[in-house]
Phi, psi and omega in degrees: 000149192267100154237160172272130174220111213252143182277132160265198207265004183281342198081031160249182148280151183233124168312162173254328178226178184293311184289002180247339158293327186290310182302315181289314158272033141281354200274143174288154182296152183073341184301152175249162176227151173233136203218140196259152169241138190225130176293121176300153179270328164193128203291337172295350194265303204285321156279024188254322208270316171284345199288310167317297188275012106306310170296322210258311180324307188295317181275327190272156176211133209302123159006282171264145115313064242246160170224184189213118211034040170088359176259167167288166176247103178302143185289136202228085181334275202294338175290293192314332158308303185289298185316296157345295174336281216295298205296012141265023152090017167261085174212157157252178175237122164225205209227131153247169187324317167284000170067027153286156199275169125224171207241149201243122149308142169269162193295127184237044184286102176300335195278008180227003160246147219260153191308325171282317171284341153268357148296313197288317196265005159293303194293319194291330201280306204287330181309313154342279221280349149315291184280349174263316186235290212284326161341306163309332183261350180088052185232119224260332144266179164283340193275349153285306164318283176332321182295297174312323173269355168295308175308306148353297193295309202274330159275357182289340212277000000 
């Protein structure tokens, strides 16, 4: 698993979002990890983008209910991500095993991505989740939305 982790001014790490804090406090005190590192290119980015998909995520809820051999089928953060992607047209298309096509999310890995290009998939992202779900939720533009995950970002800080 993948998290953002920010230096603070003690010289320590710090999570950057609720998954990357949920990931740290699973860890026992003293326990180590081993970690490959790579410099995010800019972590305001990288919580602007979850904060969008963590606001939209929270309010939607699947039509039906559905089950899958008599259990219920649960609601999926990271599904609901990769979904968001794609109908906001960031995707490949490849062959599963059974050789029906399917569509892959593209990688929204900030740290491979360049500050102009995540502008462009962010705004296609937030317009998605804008017209599917939060419209609906009573967010009355995007541009509301925006407000709200700006306000997000400043209490998250």
């Amino acid at each position: 698993m993948d998290i953002m982790l920010v230096k603070t001014p003690g010289g320590a790490l710090a999570p950057v979002d609720a998954e990357a804090r949920e990931m740290v406090d699973k860890l026992k005190l003293g326990q180590g990890i081993q970690a490959s590192v790579r410099r995010a290119r800019n972590v305001r980015f990288h919580r602007k983008g979850m904060a969008l998909f963590r606001l939209a995520y929270d309010v939607w809820e699947p039509l039906t209910p559905l089950e899958y051999k008599g259990l219920p089928v649960a609601k999926d953060f990271e599904r609901f991500r990769k979904d968001m992607t794609i109908l906001a047209g960031f995707y490949k298309a490849v062959y599963n095993a059974r050789g029906e096509v399917r569509l892959e999310a593209e990688s929204l890995r900030f740290s491979s991505m360049s500050e102009e290009r995540f502008e462009e998939v962010f705004n296609a992202v937030l317009n998605v989740v804008w017209s599917r779900v939060l419209k609906a939720a009573g967010y009355a533009s995007v541009e509301d939305v925006e407000e709200v995950i700006e306000e997000l970002l400043r209490f998250d800080q």
